[in-house]
C-alpha positions, 0 to 999 in steps of 0.5 A, spaced: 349 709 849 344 712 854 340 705 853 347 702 854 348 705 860 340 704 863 341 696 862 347 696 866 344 700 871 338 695 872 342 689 871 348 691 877 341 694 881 339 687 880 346 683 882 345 688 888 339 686 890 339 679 889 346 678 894 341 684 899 336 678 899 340 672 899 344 676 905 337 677 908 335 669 908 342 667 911 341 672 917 333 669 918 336 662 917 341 663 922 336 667 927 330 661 927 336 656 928 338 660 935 331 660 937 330 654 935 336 652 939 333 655 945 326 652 944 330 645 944 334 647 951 327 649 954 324 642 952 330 639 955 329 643 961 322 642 962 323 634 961 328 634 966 325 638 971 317 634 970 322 627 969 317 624 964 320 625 957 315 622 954 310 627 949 305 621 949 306 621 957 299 622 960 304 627 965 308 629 960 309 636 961 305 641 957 309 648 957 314 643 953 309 639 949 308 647 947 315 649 946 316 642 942 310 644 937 314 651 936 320 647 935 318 643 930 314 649 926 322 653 926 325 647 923 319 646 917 321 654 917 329 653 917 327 647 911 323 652 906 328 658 907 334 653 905 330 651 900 329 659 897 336 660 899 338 656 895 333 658 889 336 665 890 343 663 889 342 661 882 338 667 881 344 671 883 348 667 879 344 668 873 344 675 875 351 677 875 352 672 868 347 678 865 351 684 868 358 680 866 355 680 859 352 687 859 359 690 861 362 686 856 357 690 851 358 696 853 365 695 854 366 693 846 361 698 844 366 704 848 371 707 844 377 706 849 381 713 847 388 711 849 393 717 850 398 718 845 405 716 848 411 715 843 416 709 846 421 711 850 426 711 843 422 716 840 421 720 846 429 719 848 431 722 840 426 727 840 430 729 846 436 730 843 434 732 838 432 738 842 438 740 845 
C-alpha cells in the first residue's frame, strides 16, 4: 500500500509540475510579445522620426535597424517556446492520464468501509419495536 501511495504522490507531483511549466512558458510568451511589441513601436517611431523606411536605405537609421534585429531575435524566440509549449501540453496530457490511472489503482485496490445503515424501514420497525 505504501508503494501505492508513493506512485500516486510522484505522478500528481508530476501533473503539478507539468501545469507550474506550461503556466511558466505561456507567461515567457506573453511577456516576449509585449516587448516585442515595444520593439515594433520604436522602429516605428524611429522610421517616422529619420522618414526613410527603408532598412536597406543608406539613411536608414541605425537605432532602428538595432531595434528591427532585436525584434526579429523575439519572434524566433516567441516561435520556439510556441513550439515547446505545445510539447509541454502533451506532456501534461500524458501525465494526468497516468495519475487518472494510478488513482483508479489505488481506488480499486482500497477497501472502501462503508457505515452500516439499515434502511429506513428497518430502522422505522426497530423504532416501534422499542417503544
Amino acid at each position: 500500500m505504501r508503494s501505492r501511495d508513493s506512485l500516486l504522490r510522484l505522478n500528481r507531483f508530476r501533473v503539478e509540475d507539468c501545469r507550474r511549466q506550461v503556466a511558466d512558458t505561456d507567461l515567457m510568451i506573453q511577456d516576449l510579445m509585449r516587448k516585442h511589441d515595444d520593439l515594433d513601436n520604436h522602429v516605428k517611431f524611429e522610421e517616422q522620426r529619420t522618414g526613410v523606411t527603408d532598412p536597406n536605405n543608406v539613411n536608414y537609421s541605425m537605432a532602428a535597424k538595432s531595434v528591427r534585429g532585436r525584434r526579429d531575435n523575439i519572434l524566433k524566440t516567441v516561435g520556439e517556446l510556441r513550439d515547446q509549449h505545445e510539447a509541454m501540453i502533451e506532456r501534461l496530457k500524458e501525465a494526468e492520464a497516468d495519475l487518472r490511472k494510478v488513482e483508479l489503482l489505488v481506488e480499486k485496490e482500497t477497501p472502501t468501509a462503508k457505515p452500516h445503515m439499515p434502511d429506513l424501514a428497518g430502522r422505522m420497525a426497530a423504532h416501534a419495536l422499542s417503544r
